[in-house]
C-alpha positions as CSV (number, residue, x, y, z in Angstrom):
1,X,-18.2,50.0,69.4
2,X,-16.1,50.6,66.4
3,X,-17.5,50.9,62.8
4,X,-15.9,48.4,60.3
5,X,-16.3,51.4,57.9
6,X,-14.6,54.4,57.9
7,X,-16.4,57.2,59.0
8,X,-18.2,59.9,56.2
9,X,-16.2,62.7,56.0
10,X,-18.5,65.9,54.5
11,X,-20.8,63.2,53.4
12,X,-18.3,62.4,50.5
13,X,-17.2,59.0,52.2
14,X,-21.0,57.9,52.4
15,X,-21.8,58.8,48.9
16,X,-18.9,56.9,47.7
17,X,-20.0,53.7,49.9
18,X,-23.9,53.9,48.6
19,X,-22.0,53.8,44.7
20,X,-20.7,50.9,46.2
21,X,-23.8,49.6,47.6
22,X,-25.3,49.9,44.4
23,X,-23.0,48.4,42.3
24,X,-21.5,51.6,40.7
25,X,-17.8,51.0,41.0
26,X,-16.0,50.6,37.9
27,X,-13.9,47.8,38.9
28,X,-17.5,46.1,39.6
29,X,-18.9,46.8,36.1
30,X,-15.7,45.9,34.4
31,X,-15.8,42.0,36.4
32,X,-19.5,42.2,35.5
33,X,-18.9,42.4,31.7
34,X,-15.5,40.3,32.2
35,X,-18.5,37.6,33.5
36,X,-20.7,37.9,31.0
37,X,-18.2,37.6,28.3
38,X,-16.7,34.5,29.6
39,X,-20.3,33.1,29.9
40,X,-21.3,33.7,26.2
41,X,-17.9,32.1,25.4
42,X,-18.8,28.8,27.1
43,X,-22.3,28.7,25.6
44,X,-21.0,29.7,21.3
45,X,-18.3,27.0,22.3
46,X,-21.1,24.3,23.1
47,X,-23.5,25.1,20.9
48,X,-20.5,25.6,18.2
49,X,-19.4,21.6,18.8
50,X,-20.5,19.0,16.7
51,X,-23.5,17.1,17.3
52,X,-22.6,14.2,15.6
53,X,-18.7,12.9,16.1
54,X,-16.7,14.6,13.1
55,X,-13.8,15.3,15.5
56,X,-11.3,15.6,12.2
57,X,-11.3,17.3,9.1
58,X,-10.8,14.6,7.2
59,X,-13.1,12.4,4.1
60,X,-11.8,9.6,2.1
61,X,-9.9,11.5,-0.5
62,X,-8.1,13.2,2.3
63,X,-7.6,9.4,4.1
64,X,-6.3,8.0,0.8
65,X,-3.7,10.9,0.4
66,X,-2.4,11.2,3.7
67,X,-2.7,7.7,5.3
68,X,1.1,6.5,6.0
69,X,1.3,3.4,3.6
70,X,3.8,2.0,6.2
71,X,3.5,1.0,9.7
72,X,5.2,-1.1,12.0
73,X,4.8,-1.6,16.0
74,X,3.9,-4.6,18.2
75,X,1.4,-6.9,19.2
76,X,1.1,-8.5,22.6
77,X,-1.6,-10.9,23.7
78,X,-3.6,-9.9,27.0
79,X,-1.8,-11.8,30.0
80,X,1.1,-12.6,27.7
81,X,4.8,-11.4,28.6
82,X,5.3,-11.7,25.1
83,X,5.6,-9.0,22.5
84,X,5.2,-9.6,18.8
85,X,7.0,-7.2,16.3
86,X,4.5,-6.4,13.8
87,X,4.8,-4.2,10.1
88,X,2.1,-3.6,8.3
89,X,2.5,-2.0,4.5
90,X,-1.1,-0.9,2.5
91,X,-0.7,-1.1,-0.8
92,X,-4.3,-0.3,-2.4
93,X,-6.6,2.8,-1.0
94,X,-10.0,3.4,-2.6
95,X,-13.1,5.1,-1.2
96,X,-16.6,3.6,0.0
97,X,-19.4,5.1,1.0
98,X,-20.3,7.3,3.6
99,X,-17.1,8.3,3.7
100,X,-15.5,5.2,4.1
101,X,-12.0,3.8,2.9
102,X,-11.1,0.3,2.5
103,X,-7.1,0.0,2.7
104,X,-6.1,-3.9,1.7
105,X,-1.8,-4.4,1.8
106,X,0.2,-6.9,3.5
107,X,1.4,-7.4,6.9
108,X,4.0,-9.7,8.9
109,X,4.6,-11.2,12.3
110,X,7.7,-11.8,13.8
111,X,7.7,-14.1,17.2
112,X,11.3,-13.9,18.4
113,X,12.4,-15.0,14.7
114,X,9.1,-17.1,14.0
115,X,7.8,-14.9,11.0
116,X,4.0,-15.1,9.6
117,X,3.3,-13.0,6.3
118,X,-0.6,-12.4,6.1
119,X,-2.6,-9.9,4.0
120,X,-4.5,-7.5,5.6
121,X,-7.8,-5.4,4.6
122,X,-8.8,-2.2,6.9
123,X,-11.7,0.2,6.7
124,X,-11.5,3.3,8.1
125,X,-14.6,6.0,8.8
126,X,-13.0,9.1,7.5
127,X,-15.3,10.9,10.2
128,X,-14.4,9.5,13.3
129,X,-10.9,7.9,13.0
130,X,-12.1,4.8,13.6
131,X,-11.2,1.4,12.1
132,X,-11.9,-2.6,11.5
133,X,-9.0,-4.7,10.2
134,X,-9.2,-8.5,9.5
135,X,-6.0,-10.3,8.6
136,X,-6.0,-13.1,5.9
137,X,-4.2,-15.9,4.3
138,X,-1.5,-16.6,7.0
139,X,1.6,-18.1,5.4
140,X,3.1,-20.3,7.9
141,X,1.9,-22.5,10.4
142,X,-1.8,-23.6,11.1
143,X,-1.7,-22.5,14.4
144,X,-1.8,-18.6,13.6
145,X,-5.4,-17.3,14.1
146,X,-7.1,-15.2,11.8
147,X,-10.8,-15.6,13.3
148,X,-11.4,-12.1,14.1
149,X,-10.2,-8.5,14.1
150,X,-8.7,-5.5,15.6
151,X,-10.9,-3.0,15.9
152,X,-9.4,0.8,16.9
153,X,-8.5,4.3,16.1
154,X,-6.1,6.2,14.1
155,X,-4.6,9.7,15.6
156,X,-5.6,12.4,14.6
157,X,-2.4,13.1,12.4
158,X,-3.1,9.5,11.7
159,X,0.5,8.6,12.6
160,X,-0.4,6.4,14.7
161,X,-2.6,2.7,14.7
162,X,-3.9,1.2,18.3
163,X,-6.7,-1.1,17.9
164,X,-7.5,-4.1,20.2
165,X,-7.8,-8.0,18.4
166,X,-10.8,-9.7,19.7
167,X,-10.9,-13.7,18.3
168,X,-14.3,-14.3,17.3
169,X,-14.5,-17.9,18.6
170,X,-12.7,-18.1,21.8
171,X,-12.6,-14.3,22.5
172,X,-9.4,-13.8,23.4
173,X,-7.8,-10.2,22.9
174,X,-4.6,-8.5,22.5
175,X,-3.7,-5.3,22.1
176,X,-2.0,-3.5,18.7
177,X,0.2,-0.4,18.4
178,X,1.7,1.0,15.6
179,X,3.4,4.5,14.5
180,X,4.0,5.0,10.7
181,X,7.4,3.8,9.5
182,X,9.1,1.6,6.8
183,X,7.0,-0.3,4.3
184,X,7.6,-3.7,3.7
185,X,7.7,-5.5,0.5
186,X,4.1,-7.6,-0.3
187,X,5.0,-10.2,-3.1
188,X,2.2,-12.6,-3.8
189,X,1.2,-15.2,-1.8
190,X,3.7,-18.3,-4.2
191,X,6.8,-16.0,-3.9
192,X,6.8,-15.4,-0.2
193,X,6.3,-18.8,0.8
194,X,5.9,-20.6,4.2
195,X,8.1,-20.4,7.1
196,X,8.9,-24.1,8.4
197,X,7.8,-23.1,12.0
198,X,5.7,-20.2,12.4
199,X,3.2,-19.4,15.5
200,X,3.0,-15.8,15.7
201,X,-0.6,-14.8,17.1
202,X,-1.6,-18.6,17.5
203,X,-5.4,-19.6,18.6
């Protein structure tokens, strides 16, 4: 029967085949140490990644000096066809603790022409990206809810807004995105007055 091997020619061939045997090749050693590297990579990468969830190199006086002070997107309710244009403008940043930032500014609702002005108040953890935002003092009709909030995240180049609206009593939800753009003008509640018919995120 033939040998898979070739046969040992002055004994040359079965040296060279027992450096193989015993791991002596340099292309061997070289995959070896290629391995090993590799391996220690993976484990300094895990043991290098945060424990905790600082995914950003960010804290509030970075949040307050880089946060777009306009943004503007939409807002659709969950099983609604419907979208909602939506700009939102912050107007005063100021740190809390534990790395926390409280934005408060203005916001408004359009409804295929049915405009609600509100005021809105965010807090975002400078850690994590995440946010809370409640809006208040609807002008406009009765019917726009304000009993609850969007909870989300900003991107990491905080560019963008996507947060999900949850209403505290009923718990229905919709679903908010917004990039940075444009700032809209917040006047005080007297000068903007109430839109005769407005309905724009209603109960």
């Amino acid at each position: 029967m033939q040998s898979d091997r070739p046969s040992a020619v002055g004994g040359v061939e079965a040296d060279h085949e027992i450096g193989l045997d015993r791991g002596h090749c340099p292309l061997t050693r070289r995959r070896r140490r290629t391995r090993t590297a590799l391996a220690l990579l993976l484990v300094t990468a895990a043991v290098a990644a945060p424990l905790g969830t600082r995914s950003f190199a960010y804290d509030a006086a970075a949040i307050i000096e880089q946060l777009p002070r306009g943004y503007i997107g939409f807002f659709q309710w969950d099983g609604s066809a419907q979208t909602q244009q939506v700009a939102i403008t912050f107007t005063v940043l100021q740190p809390l603790a534990d790395d926390k930032v409280e934005a408060r500014g203005c916001g408004r609702y359009d409804a295929s022409g049915l405009v609600t002005e509100i005021r809105v108040k965010m807090q975002v953890d400078a850690v994590t990206l995440k946010f809370e935002m409640w809006e208040l003092d609807p002008i406009g009709s009765a019917g726009f809810t304000t009993d609850g909030s969007h909870k989300g995240g900003l991107s990491s180049d905080l560019q963008r807004l996507d947060a999900e609206w949850e209403t505290a009593s009923t718990g229905a939800k919709g679903k908010l995105h917004l990039g940075a753009g444009p700032t809209i003008s917040c006047g005080a509640p007297s000068a903007r007055g109430p839109s005769e018919e407005a309905a724009a995120k209603p109960s």
